[in-house]
Structures are given as C-alpha cells and as structure tokens.
N, C-alpha and C positions, 0 to 999 in steps of 0.2 A: 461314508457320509449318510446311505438311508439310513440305518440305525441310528443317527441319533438324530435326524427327519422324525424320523418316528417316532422319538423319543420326545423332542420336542412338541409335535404332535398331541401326544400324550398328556404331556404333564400342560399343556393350554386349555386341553379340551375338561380334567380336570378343576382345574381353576374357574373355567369360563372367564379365562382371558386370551387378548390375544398372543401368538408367540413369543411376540418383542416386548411385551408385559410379566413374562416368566421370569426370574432371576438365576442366571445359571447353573447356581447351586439345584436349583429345581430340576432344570431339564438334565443334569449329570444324575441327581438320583431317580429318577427316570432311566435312565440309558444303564444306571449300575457301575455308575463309576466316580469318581472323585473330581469335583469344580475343577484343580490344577489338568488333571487328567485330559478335562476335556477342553482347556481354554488350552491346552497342548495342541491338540487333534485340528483344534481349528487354528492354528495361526496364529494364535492370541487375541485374537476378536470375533466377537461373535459375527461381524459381516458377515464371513463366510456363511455360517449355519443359515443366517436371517436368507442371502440369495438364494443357499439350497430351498428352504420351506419355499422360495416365491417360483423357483424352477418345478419345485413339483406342483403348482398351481394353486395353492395357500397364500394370502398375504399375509404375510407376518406379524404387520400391523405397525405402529410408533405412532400413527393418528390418531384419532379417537379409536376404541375398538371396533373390529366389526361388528359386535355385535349391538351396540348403540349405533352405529350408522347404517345397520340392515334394519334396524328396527324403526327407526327415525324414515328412511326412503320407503318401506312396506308403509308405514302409516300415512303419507302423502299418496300413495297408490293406490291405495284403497278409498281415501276420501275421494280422489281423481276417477279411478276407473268402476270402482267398485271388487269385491271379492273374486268374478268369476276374471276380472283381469288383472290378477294378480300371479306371475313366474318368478320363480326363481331366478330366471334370466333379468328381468328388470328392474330387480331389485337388487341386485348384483350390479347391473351396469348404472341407478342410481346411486347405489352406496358407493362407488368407487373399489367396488372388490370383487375376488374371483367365486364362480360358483362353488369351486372344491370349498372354500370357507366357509359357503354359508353350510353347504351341508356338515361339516366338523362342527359349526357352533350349534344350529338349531336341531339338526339329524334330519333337517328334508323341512317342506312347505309349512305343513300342519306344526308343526314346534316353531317355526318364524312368527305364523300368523296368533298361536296362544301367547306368543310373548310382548307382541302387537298389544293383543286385547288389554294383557296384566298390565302394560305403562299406559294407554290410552283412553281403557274404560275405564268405570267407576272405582276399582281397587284399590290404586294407592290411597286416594282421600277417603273411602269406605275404612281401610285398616285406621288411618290417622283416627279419623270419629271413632273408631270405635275402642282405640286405645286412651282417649281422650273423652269419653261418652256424655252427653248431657245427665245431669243429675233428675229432671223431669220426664215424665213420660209422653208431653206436647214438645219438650223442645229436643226430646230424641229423633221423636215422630218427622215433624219439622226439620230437623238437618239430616237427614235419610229423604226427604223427597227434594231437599235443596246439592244434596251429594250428587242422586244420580240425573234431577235436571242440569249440573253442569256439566256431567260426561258425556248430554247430549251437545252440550253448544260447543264444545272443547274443540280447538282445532288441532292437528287436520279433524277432518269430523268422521273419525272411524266407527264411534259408538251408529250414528245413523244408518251407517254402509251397513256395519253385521246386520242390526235388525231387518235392514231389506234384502237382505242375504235370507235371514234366518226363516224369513212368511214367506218366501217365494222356494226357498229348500232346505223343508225342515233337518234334511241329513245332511246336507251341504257343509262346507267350509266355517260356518258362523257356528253351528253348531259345534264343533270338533274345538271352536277359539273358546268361546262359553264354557264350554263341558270342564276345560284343560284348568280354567280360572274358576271353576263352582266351587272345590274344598271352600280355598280362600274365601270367598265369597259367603259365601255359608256360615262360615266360621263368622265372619266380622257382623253378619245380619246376626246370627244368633248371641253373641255378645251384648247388641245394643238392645234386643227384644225380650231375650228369653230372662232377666234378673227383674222385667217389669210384669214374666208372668208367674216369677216365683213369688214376686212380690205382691200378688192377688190387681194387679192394675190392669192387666191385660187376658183377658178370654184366654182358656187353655188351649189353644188349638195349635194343633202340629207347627211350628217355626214356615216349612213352606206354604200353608195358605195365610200365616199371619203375612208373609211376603209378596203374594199374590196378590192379597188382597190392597197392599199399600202401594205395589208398582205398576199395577196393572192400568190404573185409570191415568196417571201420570202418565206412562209410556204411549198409549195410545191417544192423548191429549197432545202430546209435542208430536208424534208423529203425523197425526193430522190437523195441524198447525197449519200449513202449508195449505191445505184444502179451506179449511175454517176461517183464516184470515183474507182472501180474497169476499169470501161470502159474508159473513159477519162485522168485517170492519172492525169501526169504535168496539161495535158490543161482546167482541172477545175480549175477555181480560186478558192481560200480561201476565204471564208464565210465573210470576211471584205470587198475583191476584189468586189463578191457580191453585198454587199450593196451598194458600190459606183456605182457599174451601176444601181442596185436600184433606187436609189435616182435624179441617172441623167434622168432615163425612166421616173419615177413620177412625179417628175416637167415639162417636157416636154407634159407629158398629161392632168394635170389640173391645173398648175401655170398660171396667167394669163401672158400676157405681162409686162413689167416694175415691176414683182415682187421681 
C-alpha cells in the first residue's frame, strides 16, 4: 500500500489537487500500473487508498481542497495576527487539515504565504484590467489606482498586514509573498502602461518608476489614513476624492503633451 501512497501522493501534488480529486486512472499511471490493476489491490474502492493517505498524515481531501481552505484560514490569520504569527501549525488546525498536507501542497510556509498574496492582493483584478484594458490613458490611470485601493480595503485585510510586515522587515515574510507574485504583477502593470508609451502618451521611462511613481502616493495615503483621519476630520477627502487628484498629479507628471 505505500507505493501507491506515493503514488497517489504524486500524481495530487501534480495536479495541485487534493487526493480524493485525482481520478484513478491518474493515480494508477502514477504507480505504473493499469485502473483495473489497481481498483484490484484496493478492494474495489478507493476507501482503502483514501484511509492509507489519511494514516500517513495527508488528508485526502473530498471538502473543498486543502489548498483553498489553507489559503482562505492563512489569510484570516494574517489579517488577525499579523505575518510574524503566522505557522504552519495554525493554519493547519484552522484549515481543518494535517500539516504533512500543507507542506505537499505549498512545499513549506513561504509557497502558503505567496499563494495568500496571489488570491488576496491586487492580482487577480490587476490581470482582469489588464486583459480588459481601458482604451484611454486617464481611464487606465484611474482603474490602476481604483484596482490596488481595493486590495487595500478587501477583506480579510492581508494587502495592509504585508505592508506592515514589509517597512518594519524589508527581508521578512512580505517580502518573499511580493517577490513570488512580481512576474505576474509586472506583467499586468506593463500591459496596461507600456502600449500608452509606445503610443507617445506617456514619458519613456523604465515601466518600474512609471509604477513607483503612480503607487507610491496612493499606498502611503491609505496607509496613513488611520493617523490622517483622527487629525483632519471633514478635510480629508475620501479615498475616491483621492484618486481623482491622484490621477490629475500623474498625468501632469508623465503624460506627454496632446495625450
């Protein structure tokens, strides 16, 4: 039975699904052998296999998988405790699963917490926009600083946790979540910017200070929101009021003429 533990094993950690998600056929040619072969071995139902994976400390799975409900209880965890109280143990005992699982899906902390980042930060609606792009250069501008204000207010609220992770340890945890999500990231930014600088709309400058330059003031405006709002009152604008001068500063600084 550990061979085709393992074999199972295997052909899940492929897939990135869980066990009880594989279809037999899978996990036999995995193991090297023929579906009848192996619906032999076990009895004719997979029970058997599904309790050996859960004996060797694997859950198998048939609920949602582990790896959307490790990802789902790490991101309450982090809005809860913050990064530096973030285990594998805790997240295991809110997911409802075994630690041997999360390290088969994620391969250890840092691969839990980058997968965190990619469903919780700004990326999934970054790639959406940028598959869908505005046809102007103010209403691209404009839904890029409306994208990543909402990956701050989004709950749980993990975009705010990395940040304070990330200025209190620039090598820390946030960083290693960020890093793992840049391609991506990179990719969807340069999509929405770089066709309005071939297009003579936007200053030629390198993709990451055009980015610097648009998230910069954003990010540090919601972050010190919190301080701003107790002092200022009325006379802070709301986070939409915001953008719109956002957006008016930003074109001012690298739009070209006639854009």
């Amino acid at each position: 039975m550990k061979e085709l533990v393992a074999a199972a094993l295997a052909a899940a950690k492929e897939r990135g699904r869980d066990v009880a998600d594989v279809p037999l056929a899978g996990i036999a040619a995995a193991a090297g052998i023929s579906r009848s072969t192996l619906l032999r071995r076990l009895g004719g139902s997979r029970a058997a296999l599904d309790e050996a994976v859960r004996q060797a400390g694997v859950d198998p799975g048939g609920r949602p998988p582990v790896r959307e409900r490790a990802i789902e209880a790490a991101a309450h965890l982090v809005a809860e405790r913050g990064l530096a109280g973030i285990t594998l143990d805790a997240v295991a005992d809110r997911a409802g699963c075994s630690l041997p699982s999360l390290h088969t899906v994620f391969e250890g902390r840092d691969g839990l917490l980058a997968a965190v980042f990619g469903q919780y930060g700004p990326l999934p609606d970054l790639e959406a926009l940028a598959a869908d792009p505005p046809e102007d250069l103010e209403g691209a501008v404009r839904a890029l600083y409306e994208t990543f204000a909402a990956s701050f207010a989004q709950e749980p609220r993990v975009v705010p946790a990395v940040f304070a992770d990330l200025f209190s340890r620039p090598d820390g945890p946030a960083a290693a979540m960020m890093g793992a999500n840049l391609p991506r990231t990179y990719d969807g930014l340069n999509r929405l910017l770089q066709p309005h600088v071939e297009a003579g709309r936007l200053r030629p400058l390198p993709v990451p200070v055009l980015v610097q330059l648009l998230l910069g003031p954003l990010i540090t405006h919601i972050l010190l929101r919190p301080v701003l709002e107790p002092a200022f009152g009325a006379g802070l604008p709301s986070v939409d009021r915001a953008i719109d001068h956002f957006v008016d500063c930003y074109l001012r600084a690298v739009a070209l003429p006639g854009a």
